[in-house]
N, CA, C and O of each residue as an XYZ file, in Angstrom:
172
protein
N       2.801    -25.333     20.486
C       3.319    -23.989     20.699
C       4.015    -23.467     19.446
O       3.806    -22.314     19.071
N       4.861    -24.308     18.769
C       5.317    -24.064     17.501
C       4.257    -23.536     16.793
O       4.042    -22.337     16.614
N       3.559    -24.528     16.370
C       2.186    -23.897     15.330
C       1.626    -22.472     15.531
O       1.551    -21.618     14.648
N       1.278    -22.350     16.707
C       1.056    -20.669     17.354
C       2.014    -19.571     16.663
O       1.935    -18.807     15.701
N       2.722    -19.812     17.405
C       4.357    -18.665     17.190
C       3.905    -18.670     15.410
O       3.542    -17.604     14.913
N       3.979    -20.162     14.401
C       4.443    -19.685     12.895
C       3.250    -18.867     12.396
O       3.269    -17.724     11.939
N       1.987    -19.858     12.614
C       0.628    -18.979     12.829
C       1.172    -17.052     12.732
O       1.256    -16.323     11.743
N       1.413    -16.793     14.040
C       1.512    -15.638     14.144
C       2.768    -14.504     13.159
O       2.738    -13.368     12.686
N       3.832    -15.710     13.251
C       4.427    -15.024     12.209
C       4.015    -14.710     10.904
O       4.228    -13.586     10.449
N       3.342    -15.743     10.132
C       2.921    -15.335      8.917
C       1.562    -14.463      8.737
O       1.075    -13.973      7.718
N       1.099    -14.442     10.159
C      -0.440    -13.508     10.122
C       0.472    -11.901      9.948
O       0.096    -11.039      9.153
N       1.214    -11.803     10.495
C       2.163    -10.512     10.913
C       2.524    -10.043      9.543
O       2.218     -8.957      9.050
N       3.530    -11.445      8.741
C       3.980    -10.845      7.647
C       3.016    -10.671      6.316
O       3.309    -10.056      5.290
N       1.993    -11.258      6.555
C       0.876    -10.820      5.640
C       0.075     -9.575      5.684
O      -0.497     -9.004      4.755
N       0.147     -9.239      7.025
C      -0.369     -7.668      7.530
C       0.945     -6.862      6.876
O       0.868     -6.178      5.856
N       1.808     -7.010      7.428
C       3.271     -6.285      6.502
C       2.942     -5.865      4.793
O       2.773     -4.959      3.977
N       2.994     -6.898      4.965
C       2.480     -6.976      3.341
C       1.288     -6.113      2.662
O       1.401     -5.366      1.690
N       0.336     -6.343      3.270
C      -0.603     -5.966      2.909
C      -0.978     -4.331      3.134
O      -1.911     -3.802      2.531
N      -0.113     -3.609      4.092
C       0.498     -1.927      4.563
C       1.083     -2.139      3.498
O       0.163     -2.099      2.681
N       2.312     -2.407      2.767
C       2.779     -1.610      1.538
C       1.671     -1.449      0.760
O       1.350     -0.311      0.417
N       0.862     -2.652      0.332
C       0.533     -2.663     -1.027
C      -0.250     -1.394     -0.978
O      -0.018     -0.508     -1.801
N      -1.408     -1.221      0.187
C      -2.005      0.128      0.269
C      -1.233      1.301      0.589
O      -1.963      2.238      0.915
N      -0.281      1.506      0.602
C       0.686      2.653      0.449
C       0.993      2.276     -0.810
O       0.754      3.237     -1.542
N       1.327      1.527     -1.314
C       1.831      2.092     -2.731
C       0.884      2.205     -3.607
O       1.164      2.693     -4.702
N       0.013      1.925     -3.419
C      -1.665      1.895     -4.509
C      -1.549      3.658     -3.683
O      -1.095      4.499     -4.458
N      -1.863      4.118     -2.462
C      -2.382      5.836     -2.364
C      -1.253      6.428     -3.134
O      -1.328      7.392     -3.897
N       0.140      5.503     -2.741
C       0.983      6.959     -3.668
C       0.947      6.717     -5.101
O       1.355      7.810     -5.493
N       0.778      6.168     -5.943
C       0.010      5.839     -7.417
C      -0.971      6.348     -7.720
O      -0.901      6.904     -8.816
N      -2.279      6.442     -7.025
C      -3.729      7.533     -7.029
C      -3.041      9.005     -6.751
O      -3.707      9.837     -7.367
N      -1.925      9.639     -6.032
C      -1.758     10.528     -5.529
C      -0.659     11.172     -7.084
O      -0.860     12.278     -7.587
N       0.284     10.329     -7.518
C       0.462     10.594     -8.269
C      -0.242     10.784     -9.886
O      -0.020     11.666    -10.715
N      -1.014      9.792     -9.947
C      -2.305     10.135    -10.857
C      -3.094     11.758    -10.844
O      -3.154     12.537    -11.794
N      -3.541     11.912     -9.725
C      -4.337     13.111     -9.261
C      -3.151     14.121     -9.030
O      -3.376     15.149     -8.392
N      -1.773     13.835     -9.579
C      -1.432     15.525     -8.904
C      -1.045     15.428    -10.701
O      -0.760     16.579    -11.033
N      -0.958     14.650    -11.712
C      -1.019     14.879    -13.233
C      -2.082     15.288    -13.760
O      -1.820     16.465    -14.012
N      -2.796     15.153    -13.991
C      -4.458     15.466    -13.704
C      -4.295     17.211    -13.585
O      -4.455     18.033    -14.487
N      -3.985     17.407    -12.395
C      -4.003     18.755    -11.714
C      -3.214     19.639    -12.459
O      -3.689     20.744    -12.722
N      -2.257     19.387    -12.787
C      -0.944     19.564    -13.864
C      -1.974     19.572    -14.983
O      -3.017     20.220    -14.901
N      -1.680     18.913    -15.911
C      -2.594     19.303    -16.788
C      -4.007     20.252    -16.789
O      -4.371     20.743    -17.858
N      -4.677     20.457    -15.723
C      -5.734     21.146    -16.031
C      -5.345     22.339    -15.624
O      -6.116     23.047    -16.271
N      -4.554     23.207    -14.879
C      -3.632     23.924    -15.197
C      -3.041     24.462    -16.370
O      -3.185     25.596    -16.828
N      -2.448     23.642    -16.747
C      -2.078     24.406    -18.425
C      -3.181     24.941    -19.359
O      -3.086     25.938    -20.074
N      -4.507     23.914    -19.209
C      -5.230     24.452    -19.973
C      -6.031     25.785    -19.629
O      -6.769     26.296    -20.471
């Protein structure tokens, strides 16, 4: 039963994990693409 429960904890905190990293990779592309936009603007 132990094994289960840690099992599940670390499946959980790897899903955790793995929601930031793709939030912070879209807001990095998002910030990329709104410089981009900015610049082609000025020109």
């Amino acid at each position: 039963m132990k094994t289960i429960a840690t099992l599940l904890a670390l499946s959980f905190a790897f899903a955790l994990a793995g929601c930031n990293t793709i939030k912070g990779a879209g807001q990095d592309i998002q910030k990329a693409g709104e410089k981009i936009e900015d610049a082609a603007k000025k020109k």
